[in-house]
N, C-alpha and C positions, 0 to 999 in steps of 0.2 A: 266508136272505132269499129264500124263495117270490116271484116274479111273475107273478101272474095275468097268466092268458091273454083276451081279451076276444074271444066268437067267440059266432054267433047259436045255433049248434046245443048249446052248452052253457051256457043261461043256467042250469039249474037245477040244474048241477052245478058245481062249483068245479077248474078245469082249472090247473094253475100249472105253472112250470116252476123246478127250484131251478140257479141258475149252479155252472157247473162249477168245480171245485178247481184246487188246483194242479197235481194226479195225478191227477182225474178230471173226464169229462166232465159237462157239464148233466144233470138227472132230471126225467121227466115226471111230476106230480102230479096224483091226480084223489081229490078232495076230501081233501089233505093226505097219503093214502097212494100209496107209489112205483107207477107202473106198470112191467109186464115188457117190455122192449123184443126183441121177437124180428127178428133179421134185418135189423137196422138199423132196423124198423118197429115204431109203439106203433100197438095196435090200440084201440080205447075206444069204447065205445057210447056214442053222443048221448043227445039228452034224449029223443029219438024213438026210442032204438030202435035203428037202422040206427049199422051200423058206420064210423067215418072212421078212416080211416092217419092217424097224425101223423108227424112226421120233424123231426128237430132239426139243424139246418144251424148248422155252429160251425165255430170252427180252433182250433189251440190260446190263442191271445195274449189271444183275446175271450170272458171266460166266461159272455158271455149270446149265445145262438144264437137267429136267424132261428126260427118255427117255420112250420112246411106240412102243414096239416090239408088232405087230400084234392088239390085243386089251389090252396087260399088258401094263399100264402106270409103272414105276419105281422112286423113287425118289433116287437120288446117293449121296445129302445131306441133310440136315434139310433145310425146308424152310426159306429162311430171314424173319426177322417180320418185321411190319407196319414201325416201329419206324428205327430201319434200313435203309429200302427205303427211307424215311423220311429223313434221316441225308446223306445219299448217294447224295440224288436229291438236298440239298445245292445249291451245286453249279448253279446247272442248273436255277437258280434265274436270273445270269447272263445276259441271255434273256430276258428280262423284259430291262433294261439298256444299253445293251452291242447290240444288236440286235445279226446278220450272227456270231460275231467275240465274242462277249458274250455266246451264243448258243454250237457255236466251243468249244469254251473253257471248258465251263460249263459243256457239253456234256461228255469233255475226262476226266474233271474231276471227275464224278459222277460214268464210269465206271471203272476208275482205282479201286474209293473207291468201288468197290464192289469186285475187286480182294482185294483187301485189307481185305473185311470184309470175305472173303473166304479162307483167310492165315492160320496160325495155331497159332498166336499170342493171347495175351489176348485181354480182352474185351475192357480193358482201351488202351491199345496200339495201337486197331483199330481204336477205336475214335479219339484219339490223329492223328494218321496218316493221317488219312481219311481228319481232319481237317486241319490240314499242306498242303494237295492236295488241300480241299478248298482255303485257304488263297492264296497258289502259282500259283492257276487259276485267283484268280481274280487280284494278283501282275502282274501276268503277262499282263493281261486284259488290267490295269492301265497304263504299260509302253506302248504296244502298241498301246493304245488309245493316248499316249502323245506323242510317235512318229510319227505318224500318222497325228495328227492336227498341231506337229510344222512344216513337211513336206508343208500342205496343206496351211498353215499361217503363211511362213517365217518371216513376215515384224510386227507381234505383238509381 
């Protein structure tokens, strides 16, 4: 799911940004095909001609990034609130108990739940969801921690 970018110096090209995975980050599009990002910078001729920087400003939780064409910052959605990040990062508790294999998990968990909270569902449905991602991070956590130590500790 492409989201145009809406910017004066590209009306007659098609600028889109595709949200990032859950292993990778955002992709700049310019007219459906990827641009090359060198240096942390996408370089892109306008409709004029004349060169602008873009730059994709992201973390990991939120798979649609800020963009900043020359010195325009853009925002392509509402910002997540507190409380969002907050219920996202759940999981990532995991680390605390779980350590590398807690972390892991925690980790994929937290950015799913931000595609999640980035969907077109309600409000209750993301929560719902988001927490199912929790629960199934740390279900999973659980097995692999029990398989893991009956492996290590046949004989108990």
């Amino acid at each position: 799911m492409a989201i145009d970018i809406q910017y004066p110096a590209f009306q007659g090209r098609r600028l889109s940004v595709e949200p990032g995975g859950l292993l990778s980050g955002p992709k700049l599009l310019l007219n459906g095909a990827p641009v090359e990002k060198r240096g942390g910078v996408y370089r892109v001729d306008s409709d004029s001609g004349a060169a602008a920087e873009i730059r994709l400003k992201y973390n990991y939780f939120d798979p649609v990034p800020r963009v900043q064409i020359n010195n325009d910052t853009l925002e392509l959605a509402r910002p997540l609130t507190w409380y969002e990040y907050a219920w996202m990062g759940l999981p990532v508790i995991l680390i605390l108990q779980g350590g590398l294999l807690g972390g892991l998990l925690g980790g994929l968990a937290a950015a799913a739940s931000g595609r999640i909270f980035r969907g077109e569902r309600g409000a209750v449905a993301k929560y719902a969801l988001s927490a199912l991602v929790s629960f199934g991070a740390f279900a999973l956590y659980l097995a692999i921690a029990l398989f893991l130590q009956s492996l290590l500790s046949p004989g108990q």
